[in-house]
N, CA, C and O atoms as a Tinker XYZ file with bonds, in Angstrom:
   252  protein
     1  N     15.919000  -13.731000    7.010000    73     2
     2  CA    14.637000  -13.467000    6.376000    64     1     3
     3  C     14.483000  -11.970000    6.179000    63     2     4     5
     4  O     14.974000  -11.270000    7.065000    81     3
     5  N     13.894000  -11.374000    5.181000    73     3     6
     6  CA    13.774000  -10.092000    4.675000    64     5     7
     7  C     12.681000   -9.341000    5.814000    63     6     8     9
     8  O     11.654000   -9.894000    6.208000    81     7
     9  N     13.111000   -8.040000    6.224000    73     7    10
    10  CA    11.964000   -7.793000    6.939000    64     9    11
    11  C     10.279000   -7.679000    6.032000    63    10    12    13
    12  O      9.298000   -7.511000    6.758000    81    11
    13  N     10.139000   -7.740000    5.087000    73    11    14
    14  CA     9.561000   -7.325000    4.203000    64    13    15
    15  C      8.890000   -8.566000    3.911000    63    14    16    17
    16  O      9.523000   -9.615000    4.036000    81    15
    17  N      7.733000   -8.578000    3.550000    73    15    18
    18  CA     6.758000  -10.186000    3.189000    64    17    19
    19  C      6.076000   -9.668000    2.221000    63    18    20    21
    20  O      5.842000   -8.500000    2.528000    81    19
    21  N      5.512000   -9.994000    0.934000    73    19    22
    22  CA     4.896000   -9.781000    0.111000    64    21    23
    23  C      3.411000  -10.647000   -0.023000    63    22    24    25
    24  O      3.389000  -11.878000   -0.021000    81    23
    25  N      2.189000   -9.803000   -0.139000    73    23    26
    26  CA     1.238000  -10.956000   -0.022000    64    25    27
    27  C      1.166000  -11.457000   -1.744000    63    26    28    29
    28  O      1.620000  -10.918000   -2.753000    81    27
    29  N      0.452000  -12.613000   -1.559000    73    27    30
    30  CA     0.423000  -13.568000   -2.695000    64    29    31
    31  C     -0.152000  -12.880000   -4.044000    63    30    32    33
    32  O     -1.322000  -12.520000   -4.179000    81    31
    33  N      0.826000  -12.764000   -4.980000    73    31    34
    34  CA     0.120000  -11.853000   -6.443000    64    33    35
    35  C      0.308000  -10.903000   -6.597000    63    34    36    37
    36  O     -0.091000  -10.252000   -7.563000    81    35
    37  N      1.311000  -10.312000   -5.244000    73    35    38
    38  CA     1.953000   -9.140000   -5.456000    64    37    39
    39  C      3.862000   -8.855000   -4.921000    63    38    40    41
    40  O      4.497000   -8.542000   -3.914000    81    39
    41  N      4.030000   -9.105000   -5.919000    73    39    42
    42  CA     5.825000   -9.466000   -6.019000    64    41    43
    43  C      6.308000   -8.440000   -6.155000    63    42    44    45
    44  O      6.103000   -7.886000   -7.235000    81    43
    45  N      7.234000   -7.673000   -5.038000    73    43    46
    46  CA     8.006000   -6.918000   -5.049000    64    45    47
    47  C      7.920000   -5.479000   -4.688000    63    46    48    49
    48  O      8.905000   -4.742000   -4.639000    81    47
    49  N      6.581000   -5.074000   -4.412000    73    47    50
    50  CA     6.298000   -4.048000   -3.556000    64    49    51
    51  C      6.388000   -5.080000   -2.220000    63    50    52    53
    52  O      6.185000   -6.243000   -1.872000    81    51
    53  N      6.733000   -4.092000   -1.859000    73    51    54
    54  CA     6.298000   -4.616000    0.111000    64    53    55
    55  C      4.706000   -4.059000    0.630000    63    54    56    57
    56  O      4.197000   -2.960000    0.408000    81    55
    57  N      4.282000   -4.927000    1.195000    73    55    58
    58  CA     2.946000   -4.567000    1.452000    64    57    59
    59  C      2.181000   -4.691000    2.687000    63    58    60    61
    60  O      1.227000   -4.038000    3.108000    81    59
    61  N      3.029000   -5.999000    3.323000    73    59    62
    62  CA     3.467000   -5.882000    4.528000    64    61    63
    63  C      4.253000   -5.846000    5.420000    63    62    64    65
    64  O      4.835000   -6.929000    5.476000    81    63
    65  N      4.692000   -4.951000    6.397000    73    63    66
    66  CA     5.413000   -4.753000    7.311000    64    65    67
    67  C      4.985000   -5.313000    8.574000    63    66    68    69
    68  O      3.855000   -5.208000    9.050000    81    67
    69  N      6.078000   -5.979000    9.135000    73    67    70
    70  CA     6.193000   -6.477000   11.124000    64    69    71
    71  C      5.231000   -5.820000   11.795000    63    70    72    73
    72  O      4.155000   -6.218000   12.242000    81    71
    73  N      6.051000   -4.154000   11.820000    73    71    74
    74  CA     5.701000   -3.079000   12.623000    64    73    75
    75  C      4.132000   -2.140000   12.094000    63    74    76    77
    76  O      3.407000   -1.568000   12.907000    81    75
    77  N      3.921000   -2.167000   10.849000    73    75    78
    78  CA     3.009000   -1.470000   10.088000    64    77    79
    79  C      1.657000   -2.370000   10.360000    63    78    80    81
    80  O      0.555000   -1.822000   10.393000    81    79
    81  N      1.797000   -3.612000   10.528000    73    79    82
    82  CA     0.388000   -4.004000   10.178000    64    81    83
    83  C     -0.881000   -3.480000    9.302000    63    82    84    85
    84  O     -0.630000   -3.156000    8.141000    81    83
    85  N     -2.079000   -3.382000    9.711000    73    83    86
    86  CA    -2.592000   -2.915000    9.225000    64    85    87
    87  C     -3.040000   -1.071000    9.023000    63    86    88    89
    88  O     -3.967000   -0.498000    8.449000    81    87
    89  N     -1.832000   -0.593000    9.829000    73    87    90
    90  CA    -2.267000    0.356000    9.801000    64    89    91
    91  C     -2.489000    1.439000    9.037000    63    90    92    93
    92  O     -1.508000    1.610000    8.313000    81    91
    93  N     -3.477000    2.407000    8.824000    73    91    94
    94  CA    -3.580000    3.394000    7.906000    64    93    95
    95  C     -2.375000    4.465000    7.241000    63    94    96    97
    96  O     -2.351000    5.087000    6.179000    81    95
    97  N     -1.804000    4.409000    7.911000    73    95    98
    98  CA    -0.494000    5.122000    7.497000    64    97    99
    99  C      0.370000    4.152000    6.336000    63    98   100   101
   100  O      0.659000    4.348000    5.155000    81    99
   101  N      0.579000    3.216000    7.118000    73    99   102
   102  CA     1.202000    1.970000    6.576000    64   101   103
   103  C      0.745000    1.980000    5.552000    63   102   104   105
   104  O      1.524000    2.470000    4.734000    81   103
   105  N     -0.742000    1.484000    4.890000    73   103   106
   106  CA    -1.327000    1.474000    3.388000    64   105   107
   107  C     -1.078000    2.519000    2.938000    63   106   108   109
   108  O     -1.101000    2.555000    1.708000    81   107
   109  N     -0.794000    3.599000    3.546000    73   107   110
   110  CA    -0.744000    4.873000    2.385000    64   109   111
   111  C      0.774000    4.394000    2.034000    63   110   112   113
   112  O      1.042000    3.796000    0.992000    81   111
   113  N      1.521000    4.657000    2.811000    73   111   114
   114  CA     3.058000    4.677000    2.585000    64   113   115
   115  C      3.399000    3.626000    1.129000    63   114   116   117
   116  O      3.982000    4.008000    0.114000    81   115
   117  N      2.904000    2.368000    1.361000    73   115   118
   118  CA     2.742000    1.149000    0.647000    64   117   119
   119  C      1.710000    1.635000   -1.009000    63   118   120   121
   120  O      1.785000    0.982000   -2.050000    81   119
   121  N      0.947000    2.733000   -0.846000    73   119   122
   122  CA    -0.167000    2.701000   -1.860000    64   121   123
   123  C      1.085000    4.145000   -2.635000    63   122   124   125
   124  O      1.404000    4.080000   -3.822000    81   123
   125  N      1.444000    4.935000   -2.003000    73   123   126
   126  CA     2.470000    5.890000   -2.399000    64   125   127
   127  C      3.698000    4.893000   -3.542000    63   126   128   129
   128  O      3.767000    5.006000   -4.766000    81   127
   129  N      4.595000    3.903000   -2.596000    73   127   130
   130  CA     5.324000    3.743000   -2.862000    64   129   131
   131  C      5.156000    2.478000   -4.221000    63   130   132   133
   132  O      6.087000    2.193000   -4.974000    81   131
   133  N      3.815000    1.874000   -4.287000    73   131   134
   134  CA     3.287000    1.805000   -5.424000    64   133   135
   135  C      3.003000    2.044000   -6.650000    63   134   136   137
   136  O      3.080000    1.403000   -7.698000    81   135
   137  N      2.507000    3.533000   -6.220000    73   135   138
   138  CA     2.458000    4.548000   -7.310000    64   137   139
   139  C      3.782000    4.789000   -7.914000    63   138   140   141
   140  O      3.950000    4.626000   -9.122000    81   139
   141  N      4.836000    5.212000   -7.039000    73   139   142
   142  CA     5.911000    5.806000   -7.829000    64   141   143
   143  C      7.074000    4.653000   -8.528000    63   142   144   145
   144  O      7.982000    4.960000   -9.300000    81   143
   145  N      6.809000    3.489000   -8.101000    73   143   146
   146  CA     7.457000    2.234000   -8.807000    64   145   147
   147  C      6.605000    2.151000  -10.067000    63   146   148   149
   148  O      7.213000    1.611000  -10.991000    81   147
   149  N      5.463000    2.505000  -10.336000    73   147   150
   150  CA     4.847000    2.421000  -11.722000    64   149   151
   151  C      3.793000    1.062000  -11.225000    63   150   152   153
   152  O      2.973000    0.697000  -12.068000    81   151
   153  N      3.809000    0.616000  -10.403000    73   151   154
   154  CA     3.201000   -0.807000  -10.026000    64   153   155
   155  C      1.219000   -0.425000   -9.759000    63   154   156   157
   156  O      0.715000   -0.398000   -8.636000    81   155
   157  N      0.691000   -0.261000  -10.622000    73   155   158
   158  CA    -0.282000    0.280000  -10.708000    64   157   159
   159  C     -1.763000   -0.942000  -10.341000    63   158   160   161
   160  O     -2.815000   -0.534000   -9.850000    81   159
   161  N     -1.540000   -2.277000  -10.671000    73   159   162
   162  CA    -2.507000   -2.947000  -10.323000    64   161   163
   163  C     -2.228000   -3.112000   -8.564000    63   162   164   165
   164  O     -3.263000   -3.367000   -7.948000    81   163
   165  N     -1.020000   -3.000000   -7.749000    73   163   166
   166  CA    -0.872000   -3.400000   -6.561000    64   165   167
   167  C     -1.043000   -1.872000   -6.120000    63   166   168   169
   168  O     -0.996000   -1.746000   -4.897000    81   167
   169  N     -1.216000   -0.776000   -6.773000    73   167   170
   170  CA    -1.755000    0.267000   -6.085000    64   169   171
   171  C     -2.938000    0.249000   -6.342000    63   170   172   173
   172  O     -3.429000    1.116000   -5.618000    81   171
   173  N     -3.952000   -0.345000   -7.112000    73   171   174
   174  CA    -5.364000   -0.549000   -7.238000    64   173   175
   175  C     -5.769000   -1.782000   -6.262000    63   174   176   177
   176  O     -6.933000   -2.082000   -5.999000    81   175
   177  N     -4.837000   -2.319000   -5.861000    73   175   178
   178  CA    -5.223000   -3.616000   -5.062000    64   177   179
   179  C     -5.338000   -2.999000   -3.573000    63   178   180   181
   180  O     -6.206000   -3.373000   -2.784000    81   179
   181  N     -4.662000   -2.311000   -3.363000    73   179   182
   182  CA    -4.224000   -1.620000   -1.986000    64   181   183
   183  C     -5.375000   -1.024000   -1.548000    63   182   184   185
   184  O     -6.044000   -1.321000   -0.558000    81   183
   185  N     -5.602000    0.045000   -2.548000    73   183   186
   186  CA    -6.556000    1.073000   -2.777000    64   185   187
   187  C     -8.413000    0.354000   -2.758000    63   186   188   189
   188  O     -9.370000    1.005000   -2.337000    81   187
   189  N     -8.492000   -0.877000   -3.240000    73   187   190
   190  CA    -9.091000   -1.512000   -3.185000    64   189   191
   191  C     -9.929000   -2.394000   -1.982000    63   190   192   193
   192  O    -11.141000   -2.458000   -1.775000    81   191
   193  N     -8.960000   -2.948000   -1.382000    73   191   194
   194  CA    -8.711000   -3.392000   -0.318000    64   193   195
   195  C     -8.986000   -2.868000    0.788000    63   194   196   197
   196  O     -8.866000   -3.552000    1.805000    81   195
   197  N     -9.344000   -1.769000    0.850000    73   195   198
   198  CA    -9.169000   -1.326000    2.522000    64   197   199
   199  C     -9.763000    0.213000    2.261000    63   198   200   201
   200  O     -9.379000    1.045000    1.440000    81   199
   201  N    -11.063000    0.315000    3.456000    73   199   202
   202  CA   -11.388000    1.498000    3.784000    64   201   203
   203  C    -11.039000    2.919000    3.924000    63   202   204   205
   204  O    -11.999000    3.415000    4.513000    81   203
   205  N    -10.349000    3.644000    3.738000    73   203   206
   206  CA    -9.057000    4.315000    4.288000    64   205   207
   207  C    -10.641000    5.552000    4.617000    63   206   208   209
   208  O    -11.761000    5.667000    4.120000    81   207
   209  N     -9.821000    6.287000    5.768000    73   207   210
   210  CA   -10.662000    7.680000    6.355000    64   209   211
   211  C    -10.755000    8.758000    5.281000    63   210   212   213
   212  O    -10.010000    8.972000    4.325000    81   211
   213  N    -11.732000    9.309000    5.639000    73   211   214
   214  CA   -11.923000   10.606000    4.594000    64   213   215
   215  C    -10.908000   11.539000    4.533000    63   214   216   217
   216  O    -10.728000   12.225000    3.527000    81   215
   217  N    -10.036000   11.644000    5.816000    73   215   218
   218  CA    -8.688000   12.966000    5.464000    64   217   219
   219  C     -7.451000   11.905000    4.440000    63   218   220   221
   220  O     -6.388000   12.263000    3.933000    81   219
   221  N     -7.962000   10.865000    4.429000    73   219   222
   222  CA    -7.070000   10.269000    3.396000    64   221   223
   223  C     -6.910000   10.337000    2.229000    63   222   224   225
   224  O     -5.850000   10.085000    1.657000    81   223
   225  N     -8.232000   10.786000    1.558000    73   223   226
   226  CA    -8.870000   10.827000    0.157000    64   225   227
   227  C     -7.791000   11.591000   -0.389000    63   226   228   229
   228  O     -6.864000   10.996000   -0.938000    81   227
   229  N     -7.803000   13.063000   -0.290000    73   227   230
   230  CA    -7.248000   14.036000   -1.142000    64   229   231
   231  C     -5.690000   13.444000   -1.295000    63   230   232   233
   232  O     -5.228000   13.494000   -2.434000    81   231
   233  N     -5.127000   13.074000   -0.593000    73   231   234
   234  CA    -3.796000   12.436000   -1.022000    64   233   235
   235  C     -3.897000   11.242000   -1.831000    63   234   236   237
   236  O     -3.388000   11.215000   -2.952000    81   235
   237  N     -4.497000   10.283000   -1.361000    73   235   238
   238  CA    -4.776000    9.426000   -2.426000    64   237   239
   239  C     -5.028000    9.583000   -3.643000    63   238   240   241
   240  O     -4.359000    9.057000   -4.532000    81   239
   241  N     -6.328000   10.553000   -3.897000    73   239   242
   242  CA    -6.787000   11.046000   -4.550000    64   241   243
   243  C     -5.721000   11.729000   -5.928000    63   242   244   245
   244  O     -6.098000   11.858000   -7.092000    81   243
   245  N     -4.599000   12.023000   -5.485000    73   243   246
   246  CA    -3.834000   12.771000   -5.939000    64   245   247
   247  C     -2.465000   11.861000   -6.512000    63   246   248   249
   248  O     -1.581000   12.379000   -7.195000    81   247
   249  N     -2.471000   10.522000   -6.129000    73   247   250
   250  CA    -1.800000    9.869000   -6.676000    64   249   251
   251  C     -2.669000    9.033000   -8.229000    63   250   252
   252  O     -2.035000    8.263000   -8.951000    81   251
């Protein structure tokens, strides 16, 4: 089995990880690696999805 699970409607980014769960790092890494695949609704889904802290913004922000 792939370490890698994809949630439903989003094929081929990885989005969740074993070890990452939910964590804030994890969504960035996942909302990054989004961005630079061109996969733009599963980086709006990400981005969407989940609260992220205010020192998060400006990076986000910047993707």
């Amino acid at each position: 089995m792939n370490e890698y699970t994809t949630e439903k409607g989003q094929s081929g980014v990885p989005l969740r990880h074993s070890c990452l769960g939910g964590l804030e790092s994890g969504r960035k890494a996942r909302a990054a690696v989004a961005f630079h695949l061109g996969r733009f609704s599963d980086l709006y889904a990400l981005l969407e999805g989940f609260l992220f802290s205010n020192r998060s913004h400006p990076l986000l922000q910047q993707l």
